[in-house]
Structures are given as C-alpha cells and as structure tokens.
Backbone as XML, in Angstrom:
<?xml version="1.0"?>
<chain id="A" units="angstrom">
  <residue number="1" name="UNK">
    <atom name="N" x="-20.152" y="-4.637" z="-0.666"/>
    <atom name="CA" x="-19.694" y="-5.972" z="-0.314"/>
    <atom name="C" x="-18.251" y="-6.133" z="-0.770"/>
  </residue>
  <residue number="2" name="UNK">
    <atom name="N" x="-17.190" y="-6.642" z="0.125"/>
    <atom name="CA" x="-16.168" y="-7.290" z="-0.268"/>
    <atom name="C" x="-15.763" y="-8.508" z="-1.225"/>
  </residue>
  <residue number="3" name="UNK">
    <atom name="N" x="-15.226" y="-7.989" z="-1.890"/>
    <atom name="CA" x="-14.757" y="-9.391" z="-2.895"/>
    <atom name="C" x="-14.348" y="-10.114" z="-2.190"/>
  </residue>
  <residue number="4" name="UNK">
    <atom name="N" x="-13.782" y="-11.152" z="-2.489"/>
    <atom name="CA" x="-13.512" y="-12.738" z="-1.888"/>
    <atom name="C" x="-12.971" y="-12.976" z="-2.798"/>
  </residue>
  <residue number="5" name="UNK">
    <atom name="N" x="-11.509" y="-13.461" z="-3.213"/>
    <atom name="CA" x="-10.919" y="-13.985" z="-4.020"/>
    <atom name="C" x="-10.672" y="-15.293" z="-4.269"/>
  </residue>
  <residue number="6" name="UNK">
    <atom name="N" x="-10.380" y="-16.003" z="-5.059"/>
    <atom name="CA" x="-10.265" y="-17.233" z="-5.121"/>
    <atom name="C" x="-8.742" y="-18.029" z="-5.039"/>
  </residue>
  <residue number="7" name="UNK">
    <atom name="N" x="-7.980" y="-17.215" z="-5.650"/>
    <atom name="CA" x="-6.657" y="-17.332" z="-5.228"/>
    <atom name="C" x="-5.216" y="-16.309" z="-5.549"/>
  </residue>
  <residue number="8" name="UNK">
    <atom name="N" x="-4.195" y="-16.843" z="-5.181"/>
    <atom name="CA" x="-3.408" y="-15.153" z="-5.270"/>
    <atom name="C" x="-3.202" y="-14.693" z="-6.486"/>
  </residue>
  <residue number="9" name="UNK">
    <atom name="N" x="-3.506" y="-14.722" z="-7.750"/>
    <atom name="CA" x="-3.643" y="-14.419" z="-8.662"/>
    <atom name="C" x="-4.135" y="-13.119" z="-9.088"/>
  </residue>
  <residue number="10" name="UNK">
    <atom name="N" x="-5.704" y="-13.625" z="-8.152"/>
    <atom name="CA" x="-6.680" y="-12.662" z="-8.733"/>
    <atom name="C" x="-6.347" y="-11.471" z="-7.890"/>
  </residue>
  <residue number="11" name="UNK">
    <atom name="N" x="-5.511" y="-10.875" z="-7.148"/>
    <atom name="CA" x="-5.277" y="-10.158" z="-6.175"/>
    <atom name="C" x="-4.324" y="-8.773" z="-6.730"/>
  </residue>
  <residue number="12" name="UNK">
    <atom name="N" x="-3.570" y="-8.947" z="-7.739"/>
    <atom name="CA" x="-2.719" y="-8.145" z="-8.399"/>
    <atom name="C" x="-2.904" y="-6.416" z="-8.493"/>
  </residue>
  <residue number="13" name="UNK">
    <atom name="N" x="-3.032" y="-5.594" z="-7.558"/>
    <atom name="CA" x="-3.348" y="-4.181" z="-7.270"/>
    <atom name="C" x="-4.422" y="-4.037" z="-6.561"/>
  </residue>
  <residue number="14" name="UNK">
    <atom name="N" x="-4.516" y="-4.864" z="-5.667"/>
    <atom name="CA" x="-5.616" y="-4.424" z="-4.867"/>
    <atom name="C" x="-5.335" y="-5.027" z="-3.001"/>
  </residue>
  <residue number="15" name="UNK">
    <atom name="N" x="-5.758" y="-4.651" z="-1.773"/>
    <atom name="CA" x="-6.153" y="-4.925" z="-0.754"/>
    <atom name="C" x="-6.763" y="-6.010" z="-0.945"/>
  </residue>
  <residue number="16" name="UNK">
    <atom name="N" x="-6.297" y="-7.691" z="-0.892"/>
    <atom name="CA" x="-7.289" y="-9.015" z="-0.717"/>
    <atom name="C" x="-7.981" y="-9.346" z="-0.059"/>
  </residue>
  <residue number="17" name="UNK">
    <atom name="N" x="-8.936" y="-9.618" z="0.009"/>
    <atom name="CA" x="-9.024" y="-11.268" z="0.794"/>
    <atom name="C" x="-9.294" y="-12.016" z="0.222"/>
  </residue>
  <residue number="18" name="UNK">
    <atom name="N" x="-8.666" y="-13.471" z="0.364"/>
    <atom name="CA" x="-8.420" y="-14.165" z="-0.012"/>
    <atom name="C" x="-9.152" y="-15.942" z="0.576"/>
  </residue>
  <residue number="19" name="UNK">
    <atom name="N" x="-9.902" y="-16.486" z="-0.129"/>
    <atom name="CA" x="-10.344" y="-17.639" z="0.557"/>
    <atom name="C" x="-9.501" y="-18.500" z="0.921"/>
  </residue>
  <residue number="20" name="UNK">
    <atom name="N" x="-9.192" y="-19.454" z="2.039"/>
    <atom name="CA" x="-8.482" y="-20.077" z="2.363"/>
    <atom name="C" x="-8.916" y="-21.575" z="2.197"/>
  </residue>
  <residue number="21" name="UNK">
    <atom name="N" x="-8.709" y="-22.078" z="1.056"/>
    <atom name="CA" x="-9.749" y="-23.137" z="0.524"/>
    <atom name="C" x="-8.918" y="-24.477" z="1.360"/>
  </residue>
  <residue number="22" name="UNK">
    <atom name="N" x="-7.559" y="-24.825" z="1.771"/>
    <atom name="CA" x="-6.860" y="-25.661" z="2.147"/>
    <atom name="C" x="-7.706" y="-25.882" z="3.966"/>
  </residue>
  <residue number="23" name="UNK">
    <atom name="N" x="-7.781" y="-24.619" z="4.693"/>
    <atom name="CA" x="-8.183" y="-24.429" z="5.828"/>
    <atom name="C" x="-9.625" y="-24.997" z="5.945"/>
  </residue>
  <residue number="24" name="UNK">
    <atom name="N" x="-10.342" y="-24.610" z="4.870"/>
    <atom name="CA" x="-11.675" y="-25.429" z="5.451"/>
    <atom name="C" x="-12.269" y="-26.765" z="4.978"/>
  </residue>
  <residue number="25" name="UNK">
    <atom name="N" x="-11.113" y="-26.989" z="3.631"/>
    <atom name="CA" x="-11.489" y="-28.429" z="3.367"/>
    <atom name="C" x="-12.508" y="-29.175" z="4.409"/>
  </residue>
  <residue number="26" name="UNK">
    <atom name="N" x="-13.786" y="-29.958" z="3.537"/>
    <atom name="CA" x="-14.117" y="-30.816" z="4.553"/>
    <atom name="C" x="-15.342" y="-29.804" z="5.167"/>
  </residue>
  <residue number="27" name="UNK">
    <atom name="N" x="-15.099" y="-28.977" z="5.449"/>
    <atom name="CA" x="-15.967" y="-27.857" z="6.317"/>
    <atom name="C" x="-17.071" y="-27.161" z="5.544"/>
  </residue>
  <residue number="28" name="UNK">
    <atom name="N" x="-18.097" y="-26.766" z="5.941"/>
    <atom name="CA" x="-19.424" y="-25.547" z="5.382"/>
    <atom name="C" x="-18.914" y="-24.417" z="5.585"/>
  </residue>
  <residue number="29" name="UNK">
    <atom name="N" x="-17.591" y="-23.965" z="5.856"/>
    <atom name="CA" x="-17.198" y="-22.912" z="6.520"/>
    <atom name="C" x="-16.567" y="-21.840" z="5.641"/>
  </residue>
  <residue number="30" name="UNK">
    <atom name="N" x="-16.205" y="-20.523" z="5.488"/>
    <atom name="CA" x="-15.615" y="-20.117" z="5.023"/>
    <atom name="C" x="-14.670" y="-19.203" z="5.379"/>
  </residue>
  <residue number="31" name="UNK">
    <atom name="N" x="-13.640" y="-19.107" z="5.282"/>
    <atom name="CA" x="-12.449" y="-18.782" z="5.805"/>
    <atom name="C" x="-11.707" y="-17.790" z="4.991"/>
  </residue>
  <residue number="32" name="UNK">
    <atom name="N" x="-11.187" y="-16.523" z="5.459"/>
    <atom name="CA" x="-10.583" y="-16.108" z="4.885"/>
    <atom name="C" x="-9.558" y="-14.937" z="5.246"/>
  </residue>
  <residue number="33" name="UNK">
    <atom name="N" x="-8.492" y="-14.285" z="4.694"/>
    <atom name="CA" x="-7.462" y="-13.828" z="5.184"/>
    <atom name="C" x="-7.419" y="-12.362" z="4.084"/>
  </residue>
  <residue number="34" name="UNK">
    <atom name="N" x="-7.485" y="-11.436" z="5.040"/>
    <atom name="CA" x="-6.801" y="-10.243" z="4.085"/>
    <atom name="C" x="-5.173" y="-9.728" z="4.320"/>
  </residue>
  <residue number="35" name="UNK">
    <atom name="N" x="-5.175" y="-9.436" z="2.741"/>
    <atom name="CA" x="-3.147" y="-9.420" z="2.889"/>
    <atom name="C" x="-2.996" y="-8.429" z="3.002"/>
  </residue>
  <residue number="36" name="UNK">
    <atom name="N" x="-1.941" y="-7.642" z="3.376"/>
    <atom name="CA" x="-1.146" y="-6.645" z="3.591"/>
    <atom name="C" x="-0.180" y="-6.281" z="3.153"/>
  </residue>
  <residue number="37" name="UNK">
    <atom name="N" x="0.453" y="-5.657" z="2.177"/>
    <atom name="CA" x="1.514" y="-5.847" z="1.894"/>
    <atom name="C" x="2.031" y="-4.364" z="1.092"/>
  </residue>
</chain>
C-alpha cells in the first residue's frame, strides 16, 4: 500500500503523494497528487 501523506513536510526523500486536503474540503472524497521532482 501507498503512503498518503499529510502534508509537504512529511515528504522529505521520498516519491509523494500527497493529500490534497484544500481540494476536498466539504467532500467524503479523497484526493490526491503525486510529486515529481
């Protein structure tokens, strides 16, 4: 299983993803973005 991060913090040497907590405000949904960099 993939981690799910909580914010860019927790991301520091690794491939993220990252929850997009602003995007689903409001929503049951969960949303999320892996970085690249």
């Amino acid at each position: 299983m993939v981690r799910i991060y909580n914010d860019i913090t927790e991301t520091v040497g690794n491939t993220p993803l990252v929850r997009l907590n602003r995007v689903t405000k409001g929503l049951e949904a969960t949303v999320v973005a892996k970085l690249e960099f």
